[in-house]
C-alpha positions as CSV (number, residue, x, y, z in Angstrom):
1,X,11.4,2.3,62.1
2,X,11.6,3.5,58.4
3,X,15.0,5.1,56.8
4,X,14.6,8.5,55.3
5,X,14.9,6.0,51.9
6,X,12.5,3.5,52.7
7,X,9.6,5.3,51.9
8,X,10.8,5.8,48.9
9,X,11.6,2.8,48.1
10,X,7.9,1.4,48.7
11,X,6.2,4.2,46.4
12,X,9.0,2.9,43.4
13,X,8.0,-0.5,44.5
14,X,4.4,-0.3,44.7
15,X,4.9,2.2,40.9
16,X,6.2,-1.2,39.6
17,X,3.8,-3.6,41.0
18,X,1.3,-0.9,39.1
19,X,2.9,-1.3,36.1
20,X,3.0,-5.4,36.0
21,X,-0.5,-5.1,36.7
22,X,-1.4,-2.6,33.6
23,X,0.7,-4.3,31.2
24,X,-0.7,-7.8,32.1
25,X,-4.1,-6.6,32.1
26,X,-3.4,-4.9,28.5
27,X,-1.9,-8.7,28.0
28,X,-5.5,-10.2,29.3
29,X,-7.3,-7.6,26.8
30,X,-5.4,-8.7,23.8
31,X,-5.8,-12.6,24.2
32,X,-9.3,-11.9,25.2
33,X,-10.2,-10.0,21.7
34,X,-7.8,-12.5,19.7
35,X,-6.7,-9.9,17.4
36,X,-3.7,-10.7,15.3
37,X,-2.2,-7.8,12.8
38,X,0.0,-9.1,10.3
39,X,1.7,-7.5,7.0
40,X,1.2,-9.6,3.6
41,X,4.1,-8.6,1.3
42,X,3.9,-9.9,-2.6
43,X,7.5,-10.3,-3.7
44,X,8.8,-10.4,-6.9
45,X,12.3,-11.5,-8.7
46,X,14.0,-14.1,-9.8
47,X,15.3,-14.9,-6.6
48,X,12.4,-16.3,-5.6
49,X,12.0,-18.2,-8.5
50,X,15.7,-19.6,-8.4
51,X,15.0,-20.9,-4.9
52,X,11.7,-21.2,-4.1
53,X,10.1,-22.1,-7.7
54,X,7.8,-19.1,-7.7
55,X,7.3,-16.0,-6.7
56,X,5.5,-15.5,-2.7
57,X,3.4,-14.1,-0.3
58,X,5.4,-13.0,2.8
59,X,3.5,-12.8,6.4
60,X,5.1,-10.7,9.2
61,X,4.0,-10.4,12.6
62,X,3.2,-6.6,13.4
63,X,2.8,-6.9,16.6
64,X,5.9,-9.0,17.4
65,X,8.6,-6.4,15.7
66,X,7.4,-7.5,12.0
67,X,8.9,-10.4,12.8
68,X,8.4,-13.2,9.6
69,X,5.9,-16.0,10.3
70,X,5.2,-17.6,7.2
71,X,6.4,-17.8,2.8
72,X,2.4,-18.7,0.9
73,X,4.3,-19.9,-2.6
74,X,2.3,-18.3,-5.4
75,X,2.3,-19.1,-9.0
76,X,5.1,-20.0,-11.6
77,X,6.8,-19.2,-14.8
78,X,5.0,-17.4,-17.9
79,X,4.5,-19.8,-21.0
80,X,6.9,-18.2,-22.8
81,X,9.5,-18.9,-20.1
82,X,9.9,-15.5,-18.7
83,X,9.7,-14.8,-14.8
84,X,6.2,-13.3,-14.3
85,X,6.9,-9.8,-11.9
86,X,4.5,-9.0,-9.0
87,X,2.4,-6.1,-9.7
88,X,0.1,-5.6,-7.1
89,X,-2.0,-6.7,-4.1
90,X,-5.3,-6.1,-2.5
91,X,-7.7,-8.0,-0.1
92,X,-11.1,-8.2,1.4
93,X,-12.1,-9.1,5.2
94,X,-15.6,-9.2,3.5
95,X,-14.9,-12.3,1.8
96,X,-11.7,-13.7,2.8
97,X,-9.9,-13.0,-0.2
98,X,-6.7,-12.0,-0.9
99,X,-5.5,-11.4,-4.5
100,X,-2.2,-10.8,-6.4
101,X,-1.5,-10.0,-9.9
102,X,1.4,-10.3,-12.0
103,X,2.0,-9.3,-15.4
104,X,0.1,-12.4,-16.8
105,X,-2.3,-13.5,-13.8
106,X,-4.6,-12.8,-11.5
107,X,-4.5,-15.0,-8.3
108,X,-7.2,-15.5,-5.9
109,X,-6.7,-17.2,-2.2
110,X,-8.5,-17.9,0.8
111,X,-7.4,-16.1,4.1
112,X,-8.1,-18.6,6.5
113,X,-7.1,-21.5,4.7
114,X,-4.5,-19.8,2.7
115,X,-4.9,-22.0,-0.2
116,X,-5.0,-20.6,-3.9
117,X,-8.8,-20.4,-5.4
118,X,-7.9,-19.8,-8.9
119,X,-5.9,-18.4,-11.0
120,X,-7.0,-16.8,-14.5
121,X,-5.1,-14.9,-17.5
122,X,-6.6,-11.6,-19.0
123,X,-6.1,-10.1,-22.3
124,X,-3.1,-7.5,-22.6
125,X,-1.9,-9.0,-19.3
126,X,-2.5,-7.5,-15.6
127,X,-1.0,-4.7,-13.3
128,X,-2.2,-3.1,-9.9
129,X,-5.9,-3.2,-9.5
130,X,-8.0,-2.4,-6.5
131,X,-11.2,-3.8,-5.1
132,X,-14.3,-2.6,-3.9
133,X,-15.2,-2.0,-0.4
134,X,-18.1,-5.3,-0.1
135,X,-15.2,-7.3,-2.1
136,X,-17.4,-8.3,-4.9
137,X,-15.2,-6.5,-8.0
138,X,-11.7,-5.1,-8.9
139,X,-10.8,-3.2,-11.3
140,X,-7.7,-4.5,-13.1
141,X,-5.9,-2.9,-15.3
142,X,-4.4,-4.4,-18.5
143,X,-0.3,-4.2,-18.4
144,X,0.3,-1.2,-19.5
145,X,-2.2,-1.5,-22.0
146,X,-5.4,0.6,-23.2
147,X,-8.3,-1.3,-21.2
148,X,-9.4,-2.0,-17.3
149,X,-11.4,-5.1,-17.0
150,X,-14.0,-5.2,-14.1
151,X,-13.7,-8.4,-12.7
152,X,-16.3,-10.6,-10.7
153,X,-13.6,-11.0,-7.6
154,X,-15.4,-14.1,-6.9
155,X,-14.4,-16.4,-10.1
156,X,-12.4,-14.2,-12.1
157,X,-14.8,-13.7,-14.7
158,X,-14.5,-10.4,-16.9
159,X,-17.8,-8.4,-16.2
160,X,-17.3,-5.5,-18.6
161,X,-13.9,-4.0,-20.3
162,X,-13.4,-0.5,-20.4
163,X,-11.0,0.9,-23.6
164,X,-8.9,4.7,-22.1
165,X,-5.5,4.4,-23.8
166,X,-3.8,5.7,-21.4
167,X,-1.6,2.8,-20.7
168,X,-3.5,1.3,-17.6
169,X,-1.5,1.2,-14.2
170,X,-2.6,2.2,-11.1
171,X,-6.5,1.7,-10.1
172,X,-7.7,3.1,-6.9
173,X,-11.7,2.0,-5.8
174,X,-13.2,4.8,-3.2
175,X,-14.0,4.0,0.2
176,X,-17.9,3.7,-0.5
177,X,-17.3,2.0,-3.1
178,X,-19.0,4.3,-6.0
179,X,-15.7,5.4,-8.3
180,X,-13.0,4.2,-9.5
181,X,-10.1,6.4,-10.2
182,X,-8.0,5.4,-13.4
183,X,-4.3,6.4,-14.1
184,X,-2.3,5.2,-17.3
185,X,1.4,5.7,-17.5
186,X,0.7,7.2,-21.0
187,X,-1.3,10.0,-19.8
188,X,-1.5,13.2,-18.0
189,X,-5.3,13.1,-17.1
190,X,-6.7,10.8,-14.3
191,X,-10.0,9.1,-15.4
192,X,-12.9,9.0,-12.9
193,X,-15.5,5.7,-13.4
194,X,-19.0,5.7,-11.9
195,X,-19.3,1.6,-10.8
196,X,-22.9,1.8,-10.6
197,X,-22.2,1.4,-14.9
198,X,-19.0,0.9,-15.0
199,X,-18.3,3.8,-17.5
200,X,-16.0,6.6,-17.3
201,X,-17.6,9.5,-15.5
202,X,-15.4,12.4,-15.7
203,X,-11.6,13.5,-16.2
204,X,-9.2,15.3,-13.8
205,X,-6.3,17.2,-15.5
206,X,-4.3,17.5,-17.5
207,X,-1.4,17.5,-15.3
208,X,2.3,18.8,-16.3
209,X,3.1,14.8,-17.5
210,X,2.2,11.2,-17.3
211,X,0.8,10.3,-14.2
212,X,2.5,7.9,-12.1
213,X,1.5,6.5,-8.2
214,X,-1.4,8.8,-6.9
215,X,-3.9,9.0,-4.1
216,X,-6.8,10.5,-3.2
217,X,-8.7,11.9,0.3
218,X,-11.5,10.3,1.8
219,X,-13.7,13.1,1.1
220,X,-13.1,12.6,-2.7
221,X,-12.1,16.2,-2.6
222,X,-8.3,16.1,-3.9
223,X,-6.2,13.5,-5.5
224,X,-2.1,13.8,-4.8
225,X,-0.2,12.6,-7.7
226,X,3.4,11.8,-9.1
227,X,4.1,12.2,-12.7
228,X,7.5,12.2,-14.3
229,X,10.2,14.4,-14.3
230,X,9.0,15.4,-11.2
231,X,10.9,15.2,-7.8
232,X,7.5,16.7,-5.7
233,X,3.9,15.9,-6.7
234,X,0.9,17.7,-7.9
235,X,-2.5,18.5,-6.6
236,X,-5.8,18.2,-8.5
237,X,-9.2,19.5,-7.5
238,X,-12.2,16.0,-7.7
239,X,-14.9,18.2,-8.0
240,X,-13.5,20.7,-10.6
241,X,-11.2,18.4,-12.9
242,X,-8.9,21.5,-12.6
243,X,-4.9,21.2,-11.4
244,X,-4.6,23.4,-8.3
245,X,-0.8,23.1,-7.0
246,X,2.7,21.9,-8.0
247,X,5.0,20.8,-5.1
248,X,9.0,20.9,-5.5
249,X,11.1,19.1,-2.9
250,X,13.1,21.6,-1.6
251,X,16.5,21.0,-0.7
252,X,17.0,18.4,-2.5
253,X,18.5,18.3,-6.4
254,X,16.5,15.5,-8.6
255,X,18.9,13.2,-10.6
256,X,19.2,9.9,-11.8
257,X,17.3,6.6,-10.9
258,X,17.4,3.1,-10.9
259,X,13.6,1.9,-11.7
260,X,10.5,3.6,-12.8
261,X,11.7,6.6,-15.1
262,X,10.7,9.2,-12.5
263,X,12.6,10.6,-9.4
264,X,8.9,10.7,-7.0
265,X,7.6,7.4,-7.9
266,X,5.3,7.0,-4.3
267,X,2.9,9.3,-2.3
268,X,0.7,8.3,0.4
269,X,-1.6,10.6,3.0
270,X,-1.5,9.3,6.8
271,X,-4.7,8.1,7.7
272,X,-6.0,10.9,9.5
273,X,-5.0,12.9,6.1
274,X,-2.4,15.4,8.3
275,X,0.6,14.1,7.1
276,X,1.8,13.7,3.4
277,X,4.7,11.4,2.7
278,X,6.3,11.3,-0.7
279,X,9.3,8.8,-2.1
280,X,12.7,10.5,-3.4
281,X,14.2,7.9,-5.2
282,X,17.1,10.1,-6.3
283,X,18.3,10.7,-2.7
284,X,17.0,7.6,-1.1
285,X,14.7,9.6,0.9
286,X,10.9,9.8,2.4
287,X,9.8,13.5,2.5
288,X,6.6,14.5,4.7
289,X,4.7,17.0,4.5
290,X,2.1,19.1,6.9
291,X,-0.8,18.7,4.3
292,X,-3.0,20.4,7.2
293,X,-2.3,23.7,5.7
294,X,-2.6,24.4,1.8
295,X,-0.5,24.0,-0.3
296,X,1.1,21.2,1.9
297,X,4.5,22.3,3.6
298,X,7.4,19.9,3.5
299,X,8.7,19.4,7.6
300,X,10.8,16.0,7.3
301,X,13.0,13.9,5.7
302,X,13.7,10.3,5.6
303,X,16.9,8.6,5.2
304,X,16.2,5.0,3.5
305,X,18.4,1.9,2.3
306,X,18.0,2.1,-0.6
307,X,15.9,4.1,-3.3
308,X,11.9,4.1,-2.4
309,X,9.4,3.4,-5.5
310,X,6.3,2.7,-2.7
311,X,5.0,4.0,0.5
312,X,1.8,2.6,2.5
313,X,0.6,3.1,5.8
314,X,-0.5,0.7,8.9
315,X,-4.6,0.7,9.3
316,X,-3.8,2.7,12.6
317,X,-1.6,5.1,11.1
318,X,1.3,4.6,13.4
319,X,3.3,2.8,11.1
320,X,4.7,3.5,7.4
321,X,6.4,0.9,4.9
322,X,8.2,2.1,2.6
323,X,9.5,-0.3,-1.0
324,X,12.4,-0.8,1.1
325,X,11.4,-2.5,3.7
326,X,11.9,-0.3,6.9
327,X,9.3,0.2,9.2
328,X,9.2,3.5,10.3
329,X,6.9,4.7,13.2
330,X,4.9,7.9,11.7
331,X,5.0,9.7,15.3
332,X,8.6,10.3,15.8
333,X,9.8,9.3,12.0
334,X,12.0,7.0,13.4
335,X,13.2,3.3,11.6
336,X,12.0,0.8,14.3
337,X,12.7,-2.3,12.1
338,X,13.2,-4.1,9.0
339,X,11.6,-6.6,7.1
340,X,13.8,-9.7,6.9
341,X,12.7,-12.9,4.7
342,X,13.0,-16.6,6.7
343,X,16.8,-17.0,5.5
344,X,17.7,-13.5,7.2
345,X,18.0,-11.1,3.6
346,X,16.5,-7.8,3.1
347,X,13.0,-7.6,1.6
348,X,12.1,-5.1,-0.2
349,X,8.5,-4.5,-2.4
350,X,6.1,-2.2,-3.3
351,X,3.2,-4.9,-3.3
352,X,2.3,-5.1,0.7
353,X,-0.9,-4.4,2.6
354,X,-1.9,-5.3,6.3
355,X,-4.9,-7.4,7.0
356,X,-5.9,-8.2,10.9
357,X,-7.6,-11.3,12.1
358,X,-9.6,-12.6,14.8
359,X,-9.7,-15.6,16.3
360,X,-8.6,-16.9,12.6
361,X,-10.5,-14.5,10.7
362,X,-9.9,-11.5,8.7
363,X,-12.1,-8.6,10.1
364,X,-9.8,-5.3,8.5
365,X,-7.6,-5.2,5.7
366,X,-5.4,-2.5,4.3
367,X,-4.6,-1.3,0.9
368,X,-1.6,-0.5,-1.1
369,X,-2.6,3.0,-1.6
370,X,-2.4,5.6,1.0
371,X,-6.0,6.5,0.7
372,X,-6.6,9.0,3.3
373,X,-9.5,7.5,5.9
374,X,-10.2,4.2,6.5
375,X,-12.1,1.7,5.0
């Protein structure tokens, strides 16, 4: 004869047989597909020079709390001595190919056999380019400098060199592949390339001062951007060329900084474009915003480490990494972890992208930008 409790204590019991079940069929589902998401994090410094005789490619397991898996050693020491800094990072599951620049070099690799391809210098140096959707070019912007060169991505080789002086920084190549978007650090207008020519197209702007990290929506409707002496970001109309909105964190007083000139130095869109997140470097804060209403409204803030200069966003969009190497989960805006390098320290870099694999081989791959959508 049952107790008043036992009956209870079967459903509980037969709840928990349920959920062994469901978890180790979700267990079965995962081994079955093979699937394996893992963060690749470019860091700079001469840390990494003092003790590992180069600068590196970080791996960290995603699914396994961003725990670190593996240190690719990547390139060396500039000819005249000085340590060559990181400046950005992009891949291709089309090809296999992984690339990262540093003020000097660009660096090709292989993703499966994670061996370096080659390795080529440009004239006036390199920063952070971006590649096309089929993986066949990048646009890579001189250091600083006044020209992009568009880049074979298969040997390096320069396939045309485009003159802007604008001092060439951050490179963004659209979804479908057909424009480039161009920002120098010396300029207040963000230049538009059609890469069916390879020639500028069109010009957005100006905006209040020099443009810093931007992004764009998947529609090709708006670009989001940072310039100096800004603690907020701007908004600029794609199809117009006009300036439509100047956001102010609110709150919040701007002050000094410790890199980059400019207190907002990092703005990405979520990629289902309803969330805006913006850096604070002042206040060592992240700062989202609805940006499903217009202008965007700021709902959230952030506390980080130390101060952000970067801010890019899992392929799912559950998961944001800021410069400073928290992982926070976009839902709740909550720190779940922390990337740590194979000797326990902090890692921190604005140079990181996720690319997932299958059964050894890339099939998706991230981006440094938060480019609403998905590839």
């Amino acid at each position: 004869m049952l107790t008043p409790m036992q009956p209870q204590i079967r459903g509980f019991a037969l709840l928990v047989a349920w959920c062994f079940v469901a978890v180790a069929n979700c267990t079965l589902a995962a081994a079955k597909t093979g699937e394996q998401k893992l963060l690749y994090v470019a860091v700079p410094g001469i840390r990494d020079y003092l003790e590992y005789g180069g600068h590196g490619i970080l791996i960290f397991d995603i699914q396994d709390g961003h725990k670190f898996l593996k240190r690719i050693p990547a390139g060396g020491v500039a000819p005249n001595g000085h340590v060559m800094n990181v400046k950005g990072i992009c891949a291709s599951s089309k090809t296999q190919r992984l690339y990262v620049t540093t003020t000097n070099t660009l660096a090709c690799y292989d993703l499966q056999s994670e061996k370096l391809l080659w390795e080529k210098s440009y004239e006036g140096g390199c920063d952070r380019m971006a590649i096309s959707p089929d993986g066949t070019f990048i646009y890579l912007p001189s250091f600083e400098g006044p020209h992009w060169h568009v880049v074979d991505a298969s040997n390096g080789n320069v396939l045309k060199k485009l003159v802007i002086n604008s001092g060439a920084h951050n490179t963004i190549v659209s979804h479908d592949g057909k424009l480039a978007y161009l920002a120098g650090l010396k300029s207040p207008v963000l230049r538009i390339a059609d890469t069916s020519k390879h020639e500028v197209a069109r010009e957005i702007g100006p905006f209040s001062d020099m443009i810093r990290p931007f992004t764009i929506n998947a529609a090709q409707t708006r670009c989001y951007v940072n310039v100096n002496n800004l603690l907020g970001f701007e908004i600029g109309d794609l199809k117009t060329g006009k300036m439509l909105h100047r956001i102010e964190i609110s709150g919040y007083d701007k002050g000094p900084v410790k890199r980059h000139g400019c207190p907002s130095h990092g703005i990405g869109l979520t990629p289902d474009e309803h969330e805006l997140w913006l850096t604070d470097a002042t206040n060592k804060k992240i700062h989202v915003f609805d940006n499903k209403v217009t202008p965007p409204q700021q709902i959230a803030s952030i506390t980080l480490r130390d101060e952000p200069g970067w801010i890019t966003f899992s392929i799912d969009g559950k998961l944001a990494w800021p410069s400073t190497g928290e992982v926070i989960e976009v839902g709740t805006e909550k720190i779940i972890a922390s990337l740590k390098d194979e000797t326990g320290k902090d890692v921190q870099s604005e140079k990181l992208l996720e690319i997932d694999f299958a059964n050894g081989k890339a099939i998706r791959a991230g981006n440094q930008f938060g480019v609403g959508g998905t590839d």
